[in-house]
VMD Tcl script that builds the backbone (N, CA, C; Angstrom):
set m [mol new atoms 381]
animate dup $m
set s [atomselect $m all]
$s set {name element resname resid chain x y z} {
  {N N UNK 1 A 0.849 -1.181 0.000}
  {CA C UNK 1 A 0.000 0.000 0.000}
  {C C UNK 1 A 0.889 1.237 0.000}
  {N N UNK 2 A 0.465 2.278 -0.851}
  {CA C UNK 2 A 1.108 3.049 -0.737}
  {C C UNK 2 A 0.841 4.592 0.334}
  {N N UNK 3 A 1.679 4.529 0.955}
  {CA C UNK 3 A 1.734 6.178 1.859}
  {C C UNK 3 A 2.348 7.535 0.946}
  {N N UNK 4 A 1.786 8.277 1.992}
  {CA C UNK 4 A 2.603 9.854 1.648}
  {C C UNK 4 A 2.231 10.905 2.878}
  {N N UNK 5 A 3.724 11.062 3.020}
  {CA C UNK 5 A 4.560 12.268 4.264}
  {C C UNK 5 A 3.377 13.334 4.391}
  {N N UNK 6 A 3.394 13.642 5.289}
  {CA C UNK 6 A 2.435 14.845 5.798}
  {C C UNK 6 A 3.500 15.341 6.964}
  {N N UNK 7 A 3.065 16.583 6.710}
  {CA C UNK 7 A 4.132 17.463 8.072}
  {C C UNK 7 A 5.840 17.054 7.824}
  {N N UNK 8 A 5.939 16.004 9.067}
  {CA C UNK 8 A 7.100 16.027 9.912}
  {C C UNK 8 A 7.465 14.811 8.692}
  {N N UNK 9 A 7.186 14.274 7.635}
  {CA C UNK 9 A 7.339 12.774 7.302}
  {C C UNK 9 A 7.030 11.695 7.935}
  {N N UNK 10 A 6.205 11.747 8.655}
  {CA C UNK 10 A 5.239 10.587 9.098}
  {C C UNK 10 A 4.531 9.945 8.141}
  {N N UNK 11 A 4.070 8.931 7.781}
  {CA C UNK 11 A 3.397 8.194 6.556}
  {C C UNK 11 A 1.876 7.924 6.746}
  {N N UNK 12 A 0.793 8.735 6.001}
  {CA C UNK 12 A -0.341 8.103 5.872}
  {C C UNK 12 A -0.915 6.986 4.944}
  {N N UNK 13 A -1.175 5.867 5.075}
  {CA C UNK 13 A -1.740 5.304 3.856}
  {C C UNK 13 A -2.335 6.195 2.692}
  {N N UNK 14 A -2.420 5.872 1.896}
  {CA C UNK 14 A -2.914 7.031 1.016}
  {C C UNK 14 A -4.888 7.036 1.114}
  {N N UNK 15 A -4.812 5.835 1.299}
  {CA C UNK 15 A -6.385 5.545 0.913}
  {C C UNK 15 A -6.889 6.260 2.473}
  {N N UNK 16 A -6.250 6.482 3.817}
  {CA C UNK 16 A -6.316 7.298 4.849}
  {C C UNK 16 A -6.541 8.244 5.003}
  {N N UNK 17 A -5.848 8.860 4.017}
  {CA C UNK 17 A -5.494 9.958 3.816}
  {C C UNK 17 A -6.372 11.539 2.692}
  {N N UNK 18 A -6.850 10.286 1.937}
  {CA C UNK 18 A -7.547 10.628 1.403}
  {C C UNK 18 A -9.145 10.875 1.633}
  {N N UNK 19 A -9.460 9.606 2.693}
  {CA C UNK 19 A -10.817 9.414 3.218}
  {C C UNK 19 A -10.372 10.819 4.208}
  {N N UNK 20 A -9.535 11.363 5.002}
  {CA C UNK 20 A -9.756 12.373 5.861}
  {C C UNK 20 A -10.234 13.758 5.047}
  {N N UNK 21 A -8.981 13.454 4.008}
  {CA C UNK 21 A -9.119 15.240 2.853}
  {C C UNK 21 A -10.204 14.875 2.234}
  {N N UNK 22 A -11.728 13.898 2.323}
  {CA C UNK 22 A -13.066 13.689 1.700}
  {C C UNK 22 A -14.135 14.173 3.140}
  {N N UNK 23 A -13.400 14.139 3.983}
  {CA C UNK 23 A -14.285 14.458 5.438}
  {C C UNK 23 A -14.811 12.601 6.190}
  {N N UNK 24 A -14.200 12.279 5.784}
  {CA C UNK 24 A -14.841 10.550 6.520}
  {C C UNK 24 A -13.610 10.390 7.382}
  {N N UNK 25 A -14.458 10.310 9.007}
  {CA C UNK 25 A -14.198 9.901 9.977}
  {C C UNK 25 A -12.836 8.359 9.871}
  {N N UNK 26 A -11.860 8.821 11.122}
  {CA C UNK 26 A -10.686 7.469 11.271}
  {C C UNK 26 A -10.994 7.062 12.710}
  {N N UNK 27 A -10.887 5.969 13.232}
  {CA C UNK 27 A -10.917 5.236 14.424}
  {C C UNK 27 A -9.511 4.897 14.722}
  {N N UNK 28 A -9.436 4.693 16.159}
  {CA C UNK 28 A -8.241 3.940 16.252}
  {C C UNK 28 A -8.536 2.914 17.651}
  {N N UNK 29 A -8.489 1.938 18.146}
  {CA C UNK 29 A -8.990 1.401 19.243}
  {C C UNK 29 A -7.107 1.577 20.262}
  {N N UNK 30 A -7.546 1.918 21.001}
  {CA C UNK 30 A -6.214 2.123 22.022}
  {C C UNK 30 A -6.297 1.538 23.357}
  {N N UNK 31 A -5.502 1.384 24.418}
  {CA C UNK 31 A -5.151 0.374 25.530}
  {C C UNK 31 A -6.505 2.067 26.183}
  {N N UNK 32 A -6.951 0.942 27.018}
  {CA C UNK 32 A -8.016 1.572 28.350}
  {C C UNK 32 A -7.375 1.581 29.755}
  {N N UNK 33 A -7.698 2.487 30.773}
  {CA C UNK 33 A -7.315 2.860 31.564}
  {C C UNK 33 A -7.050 1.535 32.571}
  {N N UNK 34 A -8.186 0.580 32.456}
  {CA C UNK 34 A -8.730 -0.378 33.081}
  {C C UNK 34 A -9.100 -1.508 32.093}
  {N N UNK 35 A -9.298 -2.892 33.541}
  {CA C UNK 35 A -10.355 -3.968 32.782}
  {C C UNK 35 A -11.389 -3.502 32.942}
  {N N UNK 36 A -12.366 -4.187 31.865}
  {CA C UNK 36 A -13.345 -3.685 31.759}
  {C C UNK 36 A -14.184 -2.537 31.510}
  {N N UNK 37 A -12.829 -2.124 30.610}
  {CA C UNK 37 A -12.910 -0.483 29.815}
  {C C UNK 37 A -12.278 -0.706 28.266}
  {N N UNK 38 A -13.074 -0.189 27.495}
  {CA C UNK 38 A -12.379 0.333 25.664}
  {C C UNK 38 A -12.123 1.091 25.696}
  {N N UNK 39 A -11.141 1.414 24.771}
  {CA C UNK 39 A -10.656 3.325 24.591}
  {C C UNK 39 A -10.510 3.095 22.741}
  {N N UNK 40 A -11.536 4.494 22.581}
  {CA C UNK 40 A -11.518 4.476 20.999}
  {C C UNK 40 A -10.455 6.367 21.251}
  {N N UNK 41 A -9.897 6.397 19.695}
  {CA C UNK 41 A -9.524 8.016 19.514}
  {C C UNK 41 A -10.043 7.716 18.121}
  {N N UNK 42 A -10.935 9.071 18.132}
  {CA C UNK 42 A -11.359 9.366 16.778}
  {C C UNK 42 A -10.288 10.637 16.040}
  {N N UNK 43 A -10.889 10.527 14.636}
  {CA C UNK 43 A -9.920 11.744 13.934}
  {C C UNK 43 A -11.679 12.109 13.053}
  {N N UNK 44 A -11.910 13.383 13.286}
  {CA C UNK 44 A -13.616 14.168 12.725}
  {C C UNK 44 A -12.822 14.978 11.974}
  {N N UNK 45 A -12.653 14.910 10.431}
  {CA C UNK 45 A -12.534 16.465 9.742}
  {C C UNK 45 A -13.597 17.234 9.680}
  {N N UNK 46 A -13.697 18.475 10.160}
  {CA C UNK 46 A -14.560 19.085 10.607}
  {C C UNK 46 A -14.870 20.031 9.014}
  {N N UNK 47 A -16.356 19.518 9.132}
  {CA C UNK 47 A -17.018 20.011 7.900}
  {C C UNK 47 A -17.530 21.336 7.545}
  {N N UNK 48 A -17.113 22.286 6.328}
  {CA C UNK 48 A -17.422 23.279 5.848}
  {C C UNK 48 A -18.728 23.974 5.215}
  {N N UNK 49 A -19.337 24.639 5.222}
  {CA C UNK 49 A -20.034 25.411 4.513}
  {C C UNK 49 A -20.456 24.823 3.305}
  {N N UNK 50 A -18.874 24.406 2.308}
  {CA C UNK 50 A -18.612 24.168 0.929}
  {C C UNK 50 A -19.222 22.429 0.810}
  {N N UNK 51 A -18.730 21.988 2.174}
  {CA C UNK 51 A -18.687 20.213 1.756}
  {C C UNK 51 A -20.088 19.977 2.041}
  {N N UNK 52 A -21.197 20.653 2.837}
  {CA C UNK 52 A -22.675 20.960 3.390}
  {C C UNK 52 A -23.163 20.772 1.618}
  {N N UNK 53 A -22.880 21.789 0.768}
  {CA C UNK 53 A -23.360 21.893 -0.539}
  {C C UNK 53 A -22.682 20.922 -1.518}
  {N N UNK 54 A -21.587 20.309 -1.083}
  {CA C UNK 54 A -21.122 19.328 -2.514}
  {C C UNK 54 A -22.293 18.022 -1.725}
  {N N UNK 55 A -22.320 17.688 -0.775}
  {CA C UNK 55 A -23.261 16.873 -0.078}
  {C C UNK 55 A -24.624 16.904 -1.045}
  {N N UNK 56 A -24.823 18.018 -0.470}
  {CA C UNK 56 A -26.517 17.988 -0.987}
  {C C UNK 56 A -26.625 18.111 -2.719}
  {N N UNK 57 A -25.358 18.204 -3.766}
  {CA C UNK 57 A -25.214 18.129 -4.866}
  {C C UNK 57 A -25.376 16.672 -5.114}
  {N N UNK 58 A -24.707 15.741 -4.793}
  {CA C UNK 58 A -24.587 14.591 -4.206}
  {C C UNK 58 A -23.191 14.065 -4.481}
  {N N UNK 59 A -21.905 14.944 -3.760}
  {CA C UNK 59 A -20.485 14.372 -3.895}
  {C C UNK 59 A -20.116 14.523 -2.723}
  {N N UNK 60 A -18.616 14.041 -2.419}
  {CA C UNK 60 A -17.583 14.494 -1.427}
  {C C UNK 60 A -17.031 15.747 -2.041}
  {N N UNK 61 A -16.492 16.722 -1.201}
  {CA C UNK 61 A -15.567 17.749 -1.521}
  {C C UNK 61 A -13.968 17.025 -1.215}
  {N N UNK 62 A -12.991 17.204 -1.790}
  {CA C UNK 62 A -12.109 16.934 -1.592}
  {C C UNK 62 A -11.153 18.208 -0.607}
  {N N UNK 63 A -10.553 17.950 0.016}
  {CA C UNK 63 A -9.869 19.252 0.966}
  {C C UNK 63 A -8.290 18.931 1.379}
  {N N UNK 64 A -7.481 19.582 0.840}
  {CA C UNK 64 A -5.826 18.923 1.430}
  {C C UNK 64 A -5.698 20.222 2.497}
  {N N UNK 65 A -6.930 21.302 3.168}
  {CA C UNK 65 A -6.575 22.173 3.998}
  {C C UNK 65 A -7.587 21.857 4.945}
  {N N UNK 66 A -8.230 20.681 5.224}
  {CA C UNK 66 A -9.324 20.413 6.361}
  {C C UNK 66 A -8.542 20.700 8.073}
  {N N UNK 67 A -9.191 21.025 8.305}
  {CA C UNK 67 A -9.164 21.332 10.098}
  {C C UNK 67 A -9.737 19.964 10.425}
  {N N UNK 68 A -9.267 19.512 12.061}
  {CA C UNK 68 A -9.728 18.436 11.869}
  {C C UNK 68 A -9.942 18.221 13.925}
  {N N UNK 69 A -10.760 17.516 14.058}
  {CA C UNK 69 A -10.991 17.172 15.718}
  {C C UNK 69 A -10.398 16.210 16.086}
  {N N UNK 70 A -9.883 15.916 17.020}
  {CA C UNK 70 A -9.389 14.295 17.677}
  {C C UNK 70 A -10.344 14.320 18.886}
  {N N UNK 71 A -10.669 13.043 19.710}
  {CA C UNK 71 A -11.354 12.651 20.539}
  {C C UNK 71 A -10.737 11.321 20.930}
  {N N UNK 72 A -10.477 11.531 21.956}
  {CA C UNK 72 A -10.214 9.978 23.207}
  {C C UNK 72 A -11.180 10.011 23.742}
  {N N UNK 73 A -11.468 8.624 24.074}
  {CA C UNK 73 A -12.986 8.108 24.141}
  {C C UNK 73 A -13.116 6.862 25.439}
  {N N UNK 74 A -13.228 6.781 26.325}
  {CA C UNK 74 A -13.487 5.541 26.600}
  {C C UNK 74 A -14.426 4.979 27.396}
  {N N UNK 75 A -14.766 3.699 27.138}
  {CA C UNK 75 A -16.505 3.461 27.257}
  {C C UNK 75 A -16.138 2.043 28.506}
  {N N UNK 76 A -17.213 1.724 29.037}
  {CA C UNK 76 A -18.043 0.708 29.504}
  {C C UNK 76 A -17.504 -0.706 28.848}
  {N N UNK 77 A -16.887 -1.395 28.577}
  {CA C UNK 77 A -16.921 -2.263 27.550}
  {C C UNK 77 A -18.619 -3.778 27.454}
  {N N UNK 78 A -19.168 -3.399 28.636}
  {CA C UNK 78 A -20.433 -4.137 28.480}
  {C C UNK 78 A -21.420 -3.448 28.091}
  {N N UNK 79 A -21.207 -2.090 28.034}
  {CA C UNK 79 A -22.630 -1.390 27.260}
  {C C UNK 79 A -21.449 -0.784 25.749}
  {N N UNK 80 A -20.636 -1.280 25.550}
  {CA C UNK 80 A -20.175 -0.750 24.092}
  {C C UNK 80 A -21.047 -1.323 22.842}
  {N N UNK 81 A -21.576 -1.989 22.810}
  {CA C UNK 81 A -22.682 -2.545 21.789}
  {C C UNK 81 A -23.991 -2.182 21.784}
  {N N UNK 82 A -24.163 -1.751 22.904}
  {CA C UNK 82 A -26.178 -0.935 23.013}
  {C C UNK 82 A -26.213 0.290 22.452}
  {N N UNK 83 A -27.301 0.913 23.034}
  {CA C UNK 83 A -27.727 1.955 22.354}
  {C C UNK 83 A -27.282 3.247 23.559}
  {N N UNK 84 A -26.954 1.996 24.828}
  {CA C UNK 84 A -26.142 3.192 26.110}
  {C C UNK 84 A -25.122 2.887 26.367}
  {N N UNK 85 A -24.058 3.238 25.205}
  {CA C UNK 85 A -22.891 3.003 25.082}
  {C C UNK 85 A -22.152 4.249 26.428}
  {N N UNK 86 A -23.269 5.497 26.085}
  {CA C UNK 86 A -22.337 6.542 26.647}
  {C C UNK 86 A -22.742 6.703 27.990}
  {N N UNK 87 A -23.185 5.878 28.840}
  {CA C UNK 87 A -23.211 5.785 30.151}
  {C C UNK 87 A -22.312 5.146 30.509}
  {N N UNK 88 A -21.192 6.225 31.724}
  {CA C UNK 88 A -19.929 5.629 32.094}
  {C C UNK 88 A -18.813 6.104 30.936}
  {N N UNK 89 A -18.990 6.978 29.923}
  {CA C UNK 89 A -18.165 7.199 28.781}
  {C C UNK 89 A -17.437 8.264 29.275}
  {N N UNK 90 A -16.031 8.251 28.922}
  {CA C UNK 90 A -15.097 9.644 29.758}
  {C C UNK 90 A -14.592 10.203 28.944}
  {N N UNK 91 A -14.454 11.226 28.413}
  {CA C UNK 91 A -13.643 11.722 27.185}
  {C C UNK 91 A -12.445 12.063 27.913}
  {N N UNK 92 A -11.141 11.484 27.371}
  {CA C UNK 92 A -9.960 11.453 27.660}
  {C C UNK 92 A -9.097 12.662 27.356}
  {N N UNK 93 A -9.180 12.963 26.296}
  {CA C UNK 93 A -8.695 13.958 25.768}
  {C C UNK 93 A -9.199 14.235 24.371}
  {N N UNK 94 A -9.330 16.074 24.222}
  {CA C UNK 94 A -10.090 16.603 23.184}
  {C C UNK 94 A -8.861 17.524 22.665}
  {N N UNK 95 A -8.808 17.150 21.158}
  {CA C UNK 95 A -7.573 18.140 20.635}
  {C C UNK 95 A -8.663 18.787 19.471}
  {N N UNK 96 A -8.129 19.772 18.658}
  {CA C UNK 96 A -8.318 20.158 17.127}
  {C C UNK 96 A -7.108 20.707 16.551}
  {N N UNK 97 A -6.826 20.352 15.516}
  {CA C UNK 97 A -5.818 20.382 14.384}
  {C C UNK 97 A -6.025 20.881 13.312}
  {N N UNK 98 A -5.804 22.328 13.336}
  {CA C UNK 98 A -5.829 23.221 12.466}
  {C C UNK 98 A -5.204 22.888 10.834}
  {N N UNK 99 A -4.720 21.520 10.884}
  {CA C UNK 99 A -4.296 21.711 9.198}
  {C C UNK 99 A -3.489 20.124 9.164}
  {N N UNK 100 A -3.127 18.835 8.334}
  {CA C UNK 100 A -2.535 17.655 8.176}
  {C C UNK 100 A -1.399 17.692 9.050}
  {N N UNK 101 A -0.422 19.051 8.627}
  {CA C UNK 101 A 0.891 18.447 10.103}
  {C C UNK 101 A 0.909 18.523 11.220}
  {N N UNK 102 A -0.175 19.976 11.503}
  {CA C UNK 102 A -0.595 19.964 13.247}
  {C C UNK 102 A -1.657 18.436 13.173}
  {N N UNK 103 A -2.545 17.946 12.451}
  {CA C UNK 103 A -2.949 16.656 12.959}
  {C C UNK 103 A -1.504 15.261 13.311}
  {N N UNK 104 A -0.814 15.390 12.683}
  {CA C UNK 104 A 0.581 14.587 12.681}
  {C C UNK 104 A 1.166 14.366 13.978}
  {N N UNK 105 A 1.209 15.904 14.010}
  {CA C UNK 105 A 2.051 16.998 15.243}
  {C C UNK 105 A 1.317 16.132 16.711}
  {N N UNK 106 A -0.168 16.427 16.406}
  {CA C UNK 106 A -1.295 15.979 18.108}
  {C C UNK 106 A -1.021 14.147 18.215}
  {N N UNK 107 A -0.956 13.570 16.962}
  {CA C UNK 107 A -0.839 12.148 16.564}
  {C C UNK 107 A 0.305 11.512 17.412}
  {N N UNK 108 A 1.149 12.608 17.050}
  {CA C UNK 108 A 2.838 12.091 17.874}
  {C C UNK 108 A 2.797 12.380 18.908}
  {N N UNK 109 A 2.302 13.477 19.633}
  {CA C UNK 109 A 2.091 13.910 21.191}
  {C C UNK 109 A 1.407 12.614 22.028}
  {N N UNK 110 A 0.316 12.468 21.225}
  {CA C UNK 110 A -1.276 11.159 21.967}
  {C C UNK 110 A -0.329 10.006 21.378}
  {N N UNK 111 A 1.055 10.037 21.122}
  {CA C UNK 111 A 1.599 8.057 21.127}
  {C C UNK 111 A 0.733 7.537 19.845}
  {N N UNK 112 A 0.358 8.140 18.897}
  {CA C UNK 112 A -0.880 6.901 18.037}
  {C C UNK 112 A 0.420 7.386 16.153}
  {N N UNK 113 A 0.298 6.357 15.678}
  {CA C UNK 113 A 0.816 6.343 14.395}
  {C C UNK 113 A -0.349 6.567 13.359}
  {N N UNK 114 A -0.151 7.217 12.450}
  {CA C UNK 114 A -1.204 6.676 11.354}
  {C C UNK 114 A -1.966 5.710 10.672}
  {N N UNK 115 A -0.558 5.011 11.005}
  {CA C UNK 115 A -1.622 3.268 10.093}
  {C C UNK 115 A -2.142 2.220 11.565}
  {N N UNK 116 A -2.058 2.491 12.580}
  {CA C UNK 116 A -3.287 2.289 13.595}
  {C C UNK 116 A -4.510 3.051 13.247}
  {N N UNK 117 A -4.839 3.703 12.425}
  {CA C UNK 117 A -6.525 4.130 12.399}
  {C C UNK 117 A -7.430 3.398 10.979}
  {N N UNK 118 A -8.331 2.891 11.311}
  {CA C UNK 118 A -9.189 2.373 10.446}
  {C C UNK 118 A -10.714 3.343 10.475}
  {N N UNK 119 A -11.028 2.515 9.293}
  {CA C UNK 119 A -12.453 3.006 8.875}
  {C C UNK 119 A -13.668 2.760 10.540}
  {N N UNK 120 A -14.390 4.123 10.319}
  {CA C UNK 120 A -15.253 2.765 11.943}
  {C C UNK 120 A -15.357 1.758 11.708}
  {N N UNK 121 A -16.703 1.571 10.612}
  {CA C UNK 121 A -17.058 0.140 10.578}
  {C C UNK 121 A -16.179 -0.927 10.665}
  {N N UNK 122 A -15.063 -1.273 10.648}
  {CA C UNK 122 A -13.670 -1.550 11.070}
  {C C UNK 122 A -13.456 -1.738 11.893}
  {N N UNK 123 A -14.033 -0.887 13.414}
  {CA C UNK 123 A -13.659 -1.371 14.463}
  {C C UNK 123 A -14.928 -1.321 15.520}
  {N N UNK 124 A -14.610 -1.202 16.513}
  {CA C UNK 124 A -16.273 -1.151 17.584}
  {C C UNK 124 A -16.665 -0.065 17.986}
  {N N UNK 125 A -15.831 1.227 17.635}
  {CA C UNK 125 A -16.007 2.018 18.212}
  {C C UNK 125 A -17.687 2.724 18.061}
  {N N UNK 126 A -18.440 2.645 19.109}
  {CA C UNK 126 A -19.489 2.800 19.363}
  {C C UNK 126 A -20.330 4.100 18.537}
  {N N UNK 127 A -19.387 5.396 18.325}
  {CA C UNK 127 A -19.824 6.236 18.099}
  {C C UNK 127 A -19.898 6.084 16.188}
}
mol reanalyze $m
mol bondsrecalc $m
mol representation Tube
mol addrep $m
């Protein structure tokens, strides 16, 4: 598979990379505080004005300047499958990343690599 450097030369898959600069959500499942705890970190490119209207055209906008949210997450692991996942849910830590190398930049701070994040449906993460 092929990657490409963002920021510092860190490597995104491309197909990663691309789903972020389209606005579709990355998961990553990470070690929990505890037994009997999950810890998801999400990556949200946070959606524009512009991508609201390629939407309702019926496309993705493509964006290599998306702003983007991170979220540490961690849940219950016996209500991670219901519909009350978020009872008992702690948000760990909340970043935003003004542009691909500050997302890189927060990536390397929070310990997580790039090719640890998958599509949700991919993983359990509840949200």
């Amino acid at each position: 598979m092929s990657t490409r450097s963002v920021g510092d030369g860190r490597k995104w898959p491309i197909d990663k990379l691309s789903a972020l600069r389209l606005g579709q959500r990355l998961v990553s499942e990470v070690r929990a505080a505890g037994s009997g705890r999950r810890a998801f970190v999400d990556i949200r490119p946070v959606t524009t004005p512009a991508d609201t209207e390629a939407g309702r055209l019926g496309w993705k906008r493509a964006d290599g300047a998306r702003t983007f949210r991170l979220q540490h997450w961690e849940y219950d692991a016996d209500r991670i499958s219901g519909f009350d996942y978020d009872i008992g849910a702690v948000l760990i830590k909340d970043a935003t990343a003004t542009d691909e190398p500050a997302l890189t930049a927060t990536l390397e701070a929070w310990r997580l690599h790039p090719e640890q994040f998958r599509y949700p449906w991919q993983t359990d993460d509840p949200r």
